[in-house]
C-alpha positions, 0 to 999 in steps of 0.5 A: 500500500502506498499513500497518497501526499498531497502538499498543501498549497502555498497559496489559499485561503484560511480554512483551506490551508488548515484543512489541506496542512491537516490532510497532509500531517494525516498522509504522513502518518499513515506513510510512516506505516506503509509496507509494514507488518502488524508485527512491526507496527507493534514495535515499541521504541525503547524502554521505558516508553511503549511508544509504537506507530500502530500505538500512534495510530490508535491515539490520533483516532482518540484525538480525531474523535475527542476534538471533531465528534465530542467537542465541536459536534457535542457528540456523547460518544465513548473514547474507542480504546478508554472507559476512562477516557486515557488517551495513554490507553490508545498507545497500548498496540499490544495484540493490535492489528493494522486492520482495526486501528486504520479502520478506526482511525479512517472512520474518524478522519472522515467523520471529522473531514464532514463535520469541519465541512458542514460547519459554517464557519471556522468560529464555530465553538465547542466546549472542551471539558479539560480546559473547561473553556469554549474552543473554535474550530479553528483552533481545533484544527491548528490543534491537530496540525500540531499533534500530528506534527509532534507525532509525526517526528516521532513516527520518524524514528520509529519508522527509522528504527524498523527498517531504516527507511527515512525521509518526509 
C-alpha cells in the first residue's frame, strides 16, 4: 500500500490551508506505516516508553474523535480504546492489528473531514471539558496540525528504527 501526499498549497485561503496542512500531517502518518507488518507496527521504541506507530495510530483516532465528534459536534460518544477516557490507553498496540486501528482511525478522519465541512464557519465553538473553556474550530484544527506534527517526528524514528527507511 502506498499513500497518497498531497502538499498543501502555498497559496489559499484560511480554512483551506488548515484543512489541506491537516490532510497532509494525516498522509504522513499513515506513510510512516506503509509496507509494514502488524508485527512491526507493534514495535515499541525503547524502554521505558511503549511508544509504537500502530500505538500512534490508535491515539490520533482518540484525538480525531475527542476534538471533531465530542467537542465541536457535542457528540456523547465513548473514547474507542478508554472507559476512562486515557488517551495513554490508545498507545497500548499490544495484540493490535493494522486492520482495526486504520479502520478506526479512517472512520474518524472522515467523520471529522464532514463535520469541519458542514460547519459554517471556522468560529464555530465547542466546549472542551479539560480546559473547561469554549474552543473554535479553528483552533481545533491548528490543534491537530500540531499533534500530528509532534507525532509525526516521532513516527520518524520509529519508522527509522524498523527498517531504516527515512525521509518526509
Amino acid at each position: 500500500m502506498t499513500t497518497e501526499r498531497i502538499p498543501p498549497p502555498l497559496i489559499a485561503d484560511e480554512r483551506e490551508m488548515l484543512r489541506k496542512f491537516l490532510d497532509f500531517h494525516r498522509a504522513t502518518l499513515a506513510m510512516k506505516c506503509d509496507g509494514l507488518s502488524d508485527e512491526d507496527l507493534r514495535r515499541q521504541s525503547m524502554p521505558p516508553s511503549t511508544l509504537s506507530l500502530l500505538g500512534l495510530v490508535r491515539h490520533m483516532a482518540e484525538v480525531e474523535r475527542t476534538w471533531f465528534r465530542r467537542v465541536i459536534n457535542a457528540e456523547d460518544v465513548p473514547f474507542v480504546w478508554s472507559a476512562v477516557g486515557d488517551f495513554q490507553e490508545a498507545y497500548n498496540a499490544e495484540g493490535a492489528t493494522r486492520s482495526e486501528a486504520f479502520a478506526a482511525w479512517e472512520a474518524e478522519v472522515e467523520r471529522s473531514r464532514r463535520i469541519e465541512l458542514e460547519a459554517p464557519s471556522l468560529d464555530v465553538t465547542g466546549y472542551f471539558p479539560r480546559w473547561e473553556a469554549d474552543v473554535s474550530l479553528r483552533l481545533v484544527m491548528l490543534h491537530l496540525i500540531h499533534e500530528y506534527a509532534r507525532h509525526n517526528g516521532h513516527a520518524d524514528f520509529l519508522r527509522e528504527g524498523i527498517d531504516g527507511v527515512t525521509g518526509a
